[in-house]
N, C-alpha and C positions, 0 to 999 in steps of 0.2 A: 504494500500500500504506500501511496505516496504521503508524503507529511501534512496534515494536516495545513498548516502554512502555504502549503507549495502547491495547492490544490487552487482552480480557477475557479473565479466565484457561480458557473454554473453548476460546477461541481460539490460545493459546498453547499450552495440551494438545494438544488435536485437528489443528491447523492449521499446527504448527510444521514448519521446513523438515526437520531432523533427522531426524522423523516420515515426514513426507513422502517423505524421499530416501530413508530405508531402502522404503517402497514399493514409487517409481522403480526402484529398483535390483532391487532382487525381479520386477519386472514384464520388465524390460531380460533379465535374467539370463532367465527363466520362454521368453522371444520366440526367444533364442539356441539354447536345450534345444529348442524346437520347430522352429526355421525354419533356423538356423545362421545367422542372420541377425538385423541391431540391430532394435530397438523404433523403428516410424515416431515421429520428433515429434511429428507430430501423433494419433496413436497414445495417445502419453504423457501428453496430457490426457482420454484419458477413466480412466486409473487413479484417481486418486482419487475422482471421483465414482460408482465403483461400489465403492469399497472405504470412503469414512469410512462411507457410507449405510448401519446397519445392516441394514437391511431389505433393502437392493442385496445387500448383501453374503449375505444367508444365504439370498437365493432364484439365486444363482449355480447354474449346474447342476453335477451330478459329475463328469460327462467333458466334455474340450474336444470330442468328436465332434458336443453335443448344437449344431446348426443357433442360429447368434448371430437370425435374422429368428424362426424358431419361439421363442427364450425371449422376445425382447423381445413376440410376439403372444400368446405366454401370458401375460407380466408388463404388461398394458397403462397399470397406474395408475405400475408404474415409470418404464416407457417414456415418457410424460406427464411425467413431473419431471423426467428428465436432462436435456433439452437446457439447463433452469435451471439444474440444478447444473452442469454443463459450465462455463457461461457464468458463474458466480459462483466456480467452483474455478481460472479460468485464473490469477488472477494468484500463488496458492500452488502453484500449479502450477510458475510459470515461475521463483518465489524459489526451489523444492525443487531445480530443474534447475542454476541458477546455486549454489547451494549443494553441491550433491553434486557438480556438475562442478570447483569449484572446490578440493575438497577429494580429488579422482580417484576417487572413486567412478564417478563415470560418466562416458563418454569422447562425446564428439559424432564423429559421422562420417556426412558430407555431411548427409543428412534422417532420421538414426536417433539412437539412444544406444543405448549399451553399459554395460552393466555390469560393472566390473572385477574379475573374480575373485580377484585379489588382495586382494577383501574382502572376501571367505566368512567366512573366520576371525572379522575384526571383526564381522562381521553376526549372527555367530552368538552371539558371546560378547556384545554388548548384546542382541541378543533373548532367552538365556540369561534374563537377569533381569526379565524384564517380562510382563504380565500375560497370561493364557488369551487376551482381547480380542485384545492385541494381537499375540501369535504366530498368531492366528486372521484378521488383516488380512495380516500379511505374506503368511502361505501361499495366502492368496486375489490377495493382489497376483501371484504366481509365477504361479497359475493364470491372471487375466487377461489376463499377456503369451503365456502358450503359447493360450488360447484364441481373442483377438482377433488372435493371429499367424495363424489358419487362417481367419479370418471373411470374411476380402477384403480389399481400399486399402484406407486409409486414408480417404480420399475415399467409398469406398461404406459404411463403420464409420459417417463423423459423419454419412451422407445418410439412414442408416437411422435412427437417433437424432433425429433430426431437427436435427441442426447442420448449417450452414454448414460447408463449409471454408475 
């Protein structure tokens, strides 16, 4: 990771852990409401790169029922970039994780995270103040965790994407 300092200021808007972690946690939270059950880890790095991506983000479907194979074979130009963004979003991925867990926001358990409810309140009263944008990334972040919680693994999520696991 680059230093903190040394980082351009889009990079420090868009890319910060803060950022980041309120995602995480919305996606965590989103997994739990659907499944009763934590957000895979590996799971956790495909949130950001369908949520900074405008474009990811506003061709999201409206219900989690809608098939994750059928949007990515309607969205094929998206489908085509994520495995990049995957692979270029892991290491703010894994600051967000060390970041939010460090602070209890999210809990690690065994191959999942959790979202602490005990920080509704907080989450609510900073997104309270911050922009259309970005109350419109959290609530896509929430959606993400309940929709890729019905998708399949983990393992079959990054094989369709065309990642590795």
């Amino acid at each position: 990771m680059i230093q903190w300092s040394s980082r351009s200021a889009e990079e420090r808007a868009l890319l910060n852990p803060s950022f980041s972690s309120i995602l995480l946690w919305q996606a965590a939270v989103g997994c739990v409401a659907e499944t009763g059950q934590g957000l895979a880890l590996s799971t956790a790095f495909l949130v950001l790169p369908f949520i900074l991506h405008r474009k990811t983000r506003e061709s999201l479907p409206k219900s989690v029922a809608t098939s994750l194979p059928v949007w990515l074979e309607d969205n094929k130009v998206i489908r085509a970039r994520l495995p990049e963004r995957i692979s270029l979003l892991v290491p703010y991925t894994k600051e967000a994780l060390l970041f939010s867990g460090m602070r209890g926001a999210i809990t690690f358990n065994q191959d999942s995270i959790l979202g602490e409810l005990g920080w509704k309140a907080k989450m609510n009263t900073i997104l309270a103040g911050t922009s259309d944008e970005v109350q419109s990334c959290s609530k896509k972040a929430y959606f993400i965790g309940r929709w890729l919680s019905r998708a399949g693994s983990p393992t079959t999520l990054l094989m369709l994407m065309g990642v590795r696991p």
